[in-house]
Structure formats: structure tokens, C-alpha cells
C-alpha positions as CSV (number, residue, x, y, z in Angstrom):
1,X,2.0,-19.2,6.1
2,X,5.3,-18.4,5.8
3,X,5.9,-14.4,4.1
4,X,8.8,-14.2,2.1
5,X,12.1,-12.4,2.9
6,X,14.7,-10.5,1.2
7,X,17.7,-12.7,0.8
8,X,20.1,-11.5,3.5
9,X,23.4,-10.1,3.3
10,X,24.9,-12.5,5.6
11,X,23.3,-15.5,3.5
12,X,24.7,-14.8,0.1
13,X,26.8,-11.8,-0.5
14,X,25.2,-8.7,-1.6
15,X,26.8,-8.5,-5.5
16,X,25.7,-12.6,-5.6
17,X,22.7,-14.4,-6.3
18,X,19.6,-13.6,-8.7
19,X,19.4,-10.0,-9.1
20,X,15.8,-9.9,-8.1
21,X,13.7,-6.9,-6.8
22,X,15.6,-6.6,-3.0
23,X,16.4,-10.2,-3.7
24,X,13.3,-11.9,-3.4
25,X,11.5,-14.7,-4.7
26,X,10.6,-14.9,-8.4
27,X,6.8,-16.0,-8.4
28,X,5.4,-17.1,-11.8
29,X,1.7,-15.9,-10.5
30,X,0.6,-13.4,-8.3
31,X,-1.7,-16.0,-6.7
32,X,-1.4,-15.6,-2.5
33,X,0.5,-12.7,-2.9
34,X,-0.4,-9.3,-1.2
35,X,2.2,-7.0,-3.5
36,X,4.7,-7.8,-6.3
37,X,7.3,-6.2,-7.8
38,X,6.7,-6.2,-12.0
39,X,9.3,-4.8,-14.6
40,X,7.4,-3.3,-17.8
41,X,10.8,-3.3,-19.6
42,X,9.4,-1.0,-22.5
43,X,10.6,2.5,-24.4
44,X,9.4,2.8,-27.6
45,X,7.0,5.7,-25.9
46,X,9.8,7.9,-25.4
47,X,10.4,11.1,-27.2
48,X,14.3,12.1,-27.0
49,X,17.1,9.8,-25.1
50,X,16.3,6.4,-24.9
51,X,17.5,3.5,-22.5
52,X,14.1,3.4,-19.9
53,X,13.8,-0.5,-21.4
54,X,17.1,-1.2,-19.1
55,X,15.6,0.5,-16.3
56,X,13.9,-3.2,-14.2
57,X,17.3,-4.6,-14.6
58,X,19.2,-1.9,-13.1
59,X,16.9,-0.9,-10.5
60,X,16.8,-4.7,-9.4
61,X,20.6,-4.9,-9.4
62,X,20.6,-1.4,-7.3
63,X,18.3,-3.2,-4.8
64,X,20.4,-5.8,-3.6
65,X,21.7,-3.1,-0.8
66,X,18.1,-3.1,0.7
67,X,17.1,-4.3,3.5
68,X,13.7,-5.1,5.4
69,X,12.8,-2.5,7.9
70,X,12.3,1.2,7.3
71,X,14.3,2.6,9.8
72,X,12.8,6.1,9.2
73,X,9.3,5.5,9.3
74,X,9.2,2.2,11.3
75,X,7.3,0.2,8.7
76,X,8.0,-3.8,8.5
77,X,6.2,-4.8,5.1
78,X,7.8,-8.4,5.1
79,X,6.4,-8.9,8.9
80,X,2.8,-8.8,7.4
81,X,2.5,-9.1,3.2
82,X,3.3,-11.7,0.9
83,X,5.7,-10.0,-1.7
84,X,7.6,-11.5,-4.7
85,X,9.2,-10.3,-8.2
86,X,6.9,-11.4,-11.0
87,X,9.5,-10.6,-13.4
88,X,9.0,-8.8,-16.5
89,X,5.7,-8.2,-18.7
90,X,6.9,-9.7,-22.2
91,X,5.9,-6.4,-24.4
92,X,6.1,-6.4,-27.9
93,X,9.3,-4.4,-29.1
94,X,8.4,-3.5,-32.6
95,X,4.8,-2.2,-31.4
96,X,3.7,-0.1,-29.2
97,X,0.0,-0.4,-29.7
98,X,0.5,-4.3,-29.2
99,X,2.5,-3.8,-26.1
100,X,-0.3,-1.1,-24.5
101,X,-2.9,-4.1,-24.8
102,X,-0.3,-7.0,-23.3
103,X,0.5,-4.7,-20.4
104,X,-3.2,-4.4,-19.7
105,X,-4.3,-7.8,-20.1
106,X,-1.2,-8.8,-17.6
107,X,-2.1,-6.6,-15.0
108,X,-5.7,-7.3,-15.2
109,X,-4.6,-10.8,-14.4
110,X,-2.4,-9.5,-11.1
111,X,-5.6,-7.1,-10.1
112,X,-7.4,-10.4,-10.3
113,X,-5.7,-12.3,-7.6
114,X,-5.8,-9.3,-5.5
115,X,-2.3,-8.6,-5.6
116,X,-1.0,-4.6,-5.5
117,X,1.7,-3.7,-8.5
118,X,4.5,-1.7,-7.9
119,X,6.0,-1.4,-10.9
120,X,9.7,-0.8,-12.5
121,X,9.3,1.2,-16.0
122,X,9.7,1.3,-18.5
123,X,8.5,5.2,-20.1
124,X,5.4,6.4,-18.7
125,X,4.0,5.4,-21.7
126,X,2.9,2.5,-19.4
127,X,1.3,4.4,-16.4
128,X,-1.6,4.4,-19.6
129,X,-2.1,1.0,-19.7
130,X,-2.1,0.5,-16.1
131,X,-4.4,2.4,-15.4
132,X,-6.9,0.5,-17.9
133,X,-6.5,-2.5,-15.4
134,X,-6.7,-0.5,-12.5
135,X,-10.5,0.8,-13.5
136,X,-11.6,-1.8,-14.6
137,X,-11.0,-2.8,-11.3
138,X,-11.9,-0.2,-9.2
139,X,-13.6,2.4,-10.8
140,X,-11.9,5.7,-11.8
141,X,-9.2,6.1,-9.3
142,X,-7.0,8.9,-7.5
143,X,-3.9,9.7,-8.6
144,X,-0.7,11.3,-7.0
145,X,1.6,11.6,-9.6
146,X,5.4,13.2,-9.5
147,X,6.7,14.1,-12.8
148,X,8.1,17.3,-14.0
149,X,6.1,17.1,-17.0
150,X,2.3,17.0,-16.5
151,X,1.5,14.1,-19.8
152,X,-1.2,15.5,-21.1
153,X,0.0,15.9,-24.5
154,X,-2.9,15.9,-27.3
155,X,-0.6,13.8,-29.0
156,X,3.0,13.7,-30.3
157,X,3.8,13.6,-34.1
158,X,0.2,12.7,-34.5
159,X,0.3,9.7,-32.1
160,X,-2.5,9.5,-29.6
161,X,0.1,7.1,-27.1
162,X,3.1,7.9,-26.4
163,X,5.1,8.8,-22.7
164,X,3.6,12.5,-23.2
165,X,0.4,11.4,-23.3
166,X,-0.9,9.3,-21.0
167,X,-3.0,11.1,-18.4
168,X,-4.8,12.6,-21.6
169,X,-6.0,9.8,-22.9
170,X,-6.9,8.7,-18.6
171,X,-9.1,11.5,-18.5
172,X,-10.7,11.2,-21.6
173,X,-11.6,7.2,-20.9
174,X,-12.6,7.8,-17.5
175,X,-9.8,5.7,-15.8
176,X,-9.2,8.8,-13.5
177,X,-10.9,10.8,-10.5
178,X,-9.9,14.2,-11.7
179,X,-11.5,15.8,-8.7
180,X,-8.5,13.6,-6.8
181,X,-5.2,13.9,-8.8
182,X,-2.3,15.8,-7.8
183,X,0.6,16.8,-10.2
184,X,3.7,17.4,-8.1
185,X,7.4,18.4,-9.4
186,X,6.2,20.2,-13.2
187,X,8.4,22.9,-14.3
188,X,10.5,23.6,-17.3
189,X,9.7,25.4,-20.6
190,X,6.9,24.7,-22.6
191,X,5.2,24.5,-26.0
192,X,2.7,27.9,-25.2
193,X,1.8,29.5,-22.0
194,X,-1.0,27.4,-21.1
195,X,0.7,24.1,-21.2
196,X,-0.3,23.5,-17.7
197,X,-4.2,24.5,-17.7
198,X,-5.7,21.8,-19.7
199,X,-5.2,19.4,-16.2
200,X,-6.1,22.3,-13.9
201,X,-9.2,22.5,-16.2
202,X,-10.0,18.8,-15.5
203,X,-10.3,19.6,-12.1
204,X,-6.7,18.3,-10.9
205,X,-4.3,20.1,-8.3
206,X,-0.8,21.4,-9.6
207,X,2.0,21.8,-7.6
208,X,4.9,23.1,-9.6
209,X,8.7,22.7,-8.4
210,X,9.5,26.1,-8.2
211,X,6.5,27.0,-5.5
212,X,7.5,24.3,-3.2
213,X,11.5,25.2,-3.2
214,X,13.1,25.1,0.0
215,X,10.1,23.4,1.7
216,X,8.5,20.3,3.2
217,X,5.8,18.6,1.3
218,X,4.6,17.5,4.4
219,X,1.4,19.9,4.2
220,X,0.9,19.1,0.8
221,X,0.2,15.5,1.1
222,X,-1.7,16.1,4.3
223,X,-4.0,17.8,1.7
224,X,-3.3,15.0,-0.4
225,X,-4.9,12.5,2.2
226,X,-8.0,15.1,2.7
227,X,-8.8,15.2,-1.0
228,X,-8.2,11.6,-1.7
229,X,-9.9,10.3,1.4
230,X,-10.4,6.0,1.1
231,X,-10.7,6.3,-2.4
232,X,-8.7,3.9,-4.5
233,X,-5.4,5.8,-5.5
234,X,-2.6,5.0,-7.9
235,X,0.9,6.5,-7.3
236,X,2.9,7.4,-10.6
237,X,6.3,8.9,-9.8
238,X,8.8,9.8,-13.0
239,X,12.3,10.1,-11.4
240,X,12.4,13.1,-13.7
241,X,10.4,15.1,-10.7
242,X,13.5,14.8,-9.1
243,X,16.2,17.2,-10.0
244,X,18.6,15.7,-12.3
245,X,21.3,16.5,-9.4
246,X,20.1,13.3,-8.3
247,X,18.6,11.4,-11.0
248,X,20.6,12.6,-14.2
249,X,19.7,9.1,-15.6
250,X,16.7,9.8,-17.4
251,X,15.4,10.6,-20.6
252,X,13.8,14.2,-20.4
253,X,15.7,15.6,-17.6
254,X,14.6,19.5,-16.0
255,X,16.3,21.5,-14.3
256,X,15.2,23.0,-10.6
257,X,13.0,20.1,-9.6
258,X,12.5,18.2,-6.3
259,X,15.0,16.7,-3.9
260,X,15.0,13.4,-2.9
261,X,13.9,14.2,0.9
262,X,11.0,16.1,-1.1
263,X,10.3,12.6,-2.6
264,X,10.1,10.2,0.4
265,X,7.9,13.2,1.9
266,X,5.7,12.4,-1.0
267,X,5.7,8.8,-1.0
268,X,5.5,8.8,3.1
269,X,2.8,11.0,3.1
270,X,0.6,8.4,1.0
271,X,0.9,6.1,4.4
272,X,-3.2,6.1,5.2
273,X,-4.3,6.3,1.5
274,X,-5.5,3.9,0.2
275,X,-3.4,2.3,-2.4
276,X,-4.0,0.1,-5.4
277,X,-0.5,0.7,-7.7
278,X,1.9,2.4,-8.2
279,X,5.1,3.2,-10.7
280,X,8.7,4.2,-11.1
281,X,9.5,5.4,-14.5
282,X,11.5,7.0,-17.1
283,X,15.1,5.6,-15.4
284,X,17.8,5.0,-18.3
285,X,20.6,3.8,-17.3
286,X,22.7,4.4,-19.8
287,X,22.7,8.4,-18.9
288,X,23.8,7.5,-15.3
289,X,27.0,5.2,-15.4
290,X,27.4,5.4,-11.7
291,X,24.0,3.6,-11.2
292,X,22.8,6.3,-8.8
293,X,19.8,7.1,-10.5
294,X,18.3,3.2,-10.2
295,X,19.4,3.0,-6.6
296,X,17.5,6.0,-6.2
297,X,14.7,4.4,-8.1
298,X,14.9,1.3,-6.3
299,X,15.1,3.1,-2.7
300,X,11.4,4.8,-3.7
301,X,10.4,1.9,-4.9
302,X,10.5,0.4,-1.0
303,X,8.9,3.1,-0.2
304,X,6.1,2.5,-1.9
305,X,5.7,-0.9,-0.3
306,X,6.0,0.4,2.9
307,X,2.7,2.6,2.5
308,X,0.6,0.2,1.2
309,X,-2.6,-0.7,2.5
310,X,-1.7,-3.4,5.9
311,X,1.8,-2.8,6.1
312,X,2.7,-2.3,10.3
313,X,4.7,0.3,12.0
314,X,6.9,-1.1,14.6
């Protein structure tokens, strides 16, 4: 069988063609593939700036200066897995209930064929949804997730879903392996002084930005992969764990959080676990004209590829 490639450079010029996930195929079906790219195009979750709905079509367009190796960590995903763009889900606009349940179904249906998600949000509001599919799949899985917020709100202006409240509403339907999730990147001000200890109650590891300043995360995800072990583990990563130095194009920027070689050491050090999804949310483009913040999205993005479960090292 032949695996698909990104479109090359020297084929069709990198600002032409179908703007495409790193310019691959669009697949109608995740059938015979191994991993796919999915836009969840939605942001009617979000709680102050707007614009996340626009993040798969930037990121996609930021991708076209991509290319197939990882020269860093030697990985070659194209040499071994079938990978395509499956496009966008087709959420419902005027509902977010309505879209939670179409982004379920839709992944249940990828899960189904055996195909991995790596997904371009979209507010985290989806990570919620996601993770329905993914247990239903699997069992209650692991979770490494970068944000600088934790999402563990009770609820906001009375609503149970929303992109505050989605690892709330995880733990309380038993999608999650509390014993096995780590929060990396939180910080900022909060709403009382005990914002953070309703997750540490649920058994899960914080790692705040400020303790991990001016260091590698290199021992922290070796921990990771001790507490995680072979069990199935879903990656959510809001750019807004990265400092907004790098990623101003968000909606719910903070101040003092990670830098971006903090975030490939995160999404590097998940090479050996054993994931089943993973996420890029909360980028707006509208907040970053220069399109810095989707490159940046759609740089960890191929990250995440590159760790997946079969993927060689050259």
C-alpha cells in the first residue's frame, strides 16, 4: 500500500494548492487510515475573545511550510502510517449542546476504524466531547494536558459545558483516569485561593508555570511516562500554556507561561506512551495578524504525529 505524502514544495509551490493539514490528502473516511488530521471548527464555548472557529483554517494554511521528517527527534511518520485531513466536523453554530453530541458521534465513527485524531480546535469546549468517544473506546483514559487554566469550572453563568468546564464534567462521567492526568502550564489569577485543589483532590498532578521557569520538562514527562505506563492516553494542549510572547492569538491569554522549547519537551516526551488523541485548541486568529500563533499551532500539531504509537525513528 502506498502511505500518503505531504505535497512537496518542489511539486506545487508552497502558498498553492488545497490548503490542507501539511498538504495532504482530503479523505472522506477514516477507513485504512492510521492517523488523521480533523478541524472541530467550533467557539460558542468560549468565555471572552472569540475567533477559535477560524483556528483549522489557519493552522492548515500555516502548515504548508512543513515538511516530513523531524529533524530534531528523527521520527518519519509518513515512512510507516497512513495519514490524511478528514476535514472539518460540521457542528451546529447556533447550539452548543447539539454540537457536543455531533462531535461525539463523529469521532466515535473515526475510533471505529481504528484511526488516531489529532485534532485542530476549536475552544476546549471540545476536548469534552472527545473524550466521550475516546471511553467509550477505551475505558477511562490518561490525560496530559497543557493549558494555563486547569477547566474544571463547576460551571459558567450556570452552564454545565462550556471551554471552562470540560475536565469537570470528565471526571464526574468517568471518561478520565485521574490517578494518570497531568495539568502542565496553570497560572494566572483566580476566582478564590483554591481554584487549583478541586483536580489535585481528584487525584491529578499539577504542574504550574511558575515552578517549572527556567527549566527543562524533560524530568517531568519522564514521570509522565512512569505514571501513565501503557495506558491509553489523550494529549490536550491549549496554546494558551504557552506564554502569549509566542502565542498572543488566543482567547484567554496569561501571562508568565511556558516557552515553546518547554512545549515540544512535552509533546516529545509522550514518544513511548501510548496514544489514542490528542488536541490543539483555543487559537484565534484574529488576535494574531501575523499568523504566528497557528504556525505555532500547526508545528505542535506534527509533533503530535510524530509520537504516536508505530511512528519510526530514523
Amino acid at each position: 500500500m502506498d502511505l500518503n505524502q505531504p505535497l512537496s514544495g518542489n511539486a506545487m509551490p508552497r502558498f498553492g494548492g488545497i490548503a490542507s493539514m501539511m498538504r495532504l490528502p482530503v479523505a472522506t473516511s477514516a477507513q485504512g487510515l492510521d492517523a488523521a488530521f480533523i478541524g472541530v471548527p467550533l467557539d460558542i464555548g468560549t468565555s471572552h475573545r472569540p475567533g477559535a472557529r477560524f483556528g483549522p483554517r489557519q493552522i492548515r494554511a500555516e502548515s504548508c511550510l512543513l515538511r516530513p521528517y523531524n529533524m530534531a527527534t528523527g521520527a518519519a511518520p509518513f515512512d510507516a502510517l497512513q495519514v490524511a485531513d478528514l476535514g472539518d466536523v460540521p457542528i451546529n453554530t447556533y447550539s452548543l449542546l447539539k454540537s457536543v453530541d455531533i462531535i461525539t458521534a463523529y469521532y466515535a465513527e473515526v475510533l471505529g476504524h481504528g484511526c488516531i485524531p489529532l485534532t485542530l480546535g476549536g475552544d476546549h469546549t471540545i476536548a469534552l466531547p472527545i473524550l466521550r468517544a475516546m471511553a467509550a473506546q477505551h475505558g477511562p483514559v490518561a490525560m496530559v494536558h497543557v493549558d494555563a487554566h486547569a477547566d474544571v469550572n463547576e460551571d459558567m453563568f450556570g452552564e454545565r459545558i462550556a471551554h471552562g468546564t470540560p475536565f469537570r464534567r470528565a471526571v464526574e462521567e468517568g471518561l478520565l483516569d485521574c490517578s494518570k492526568v497531568t495539568q502542565i502550564g496553570l497560572r494566572g489569577t483566580g476566582y478564590a485561593a483554591d481554584d487549583f485543589d478541586w483536580p489535585r483532590r481528584q487525584g491529578f498532578t499539577l504542574v504550574p508555570a511558575h515552578e517549572v521557569w527556567h527549566q527543562s520538562l524533560a524530568p517531568v514527562m519522564e514521570q509522565v511516562r512512569q505514571r501513565v505506563g501503557n495506558t491509553p492516553c489523550y494529549l490536550s494542549f491549549d496554546i494558551d500554556g504557552i506564554d502569549p510572547a509566542y502565542a498572543g492569538g488566543t482567547g484567554t491569554p496569561e501571562i508568565g507561561g511556558l516557552t515553546v522549547p518547554q512545549a515540544l519537551e512535552i509533546i516529545r516526551g509522550c514518544r513511548g506512551l501510548n496514544i489514542v488523541g490528542a488536541d490543539l485548541v483555543e487559537v484565534s486568529p484574529p488576535y494574531d495578524t501575523t499568523g504566528n500563533t497557528a504556525l505555532l499551532g500547526a508545528n505542535l500539531l506534527y509533533e503530535m504525529l510524530c509520537v504516536l504509537p508505530g511512528v519510526p525513528v530514523r
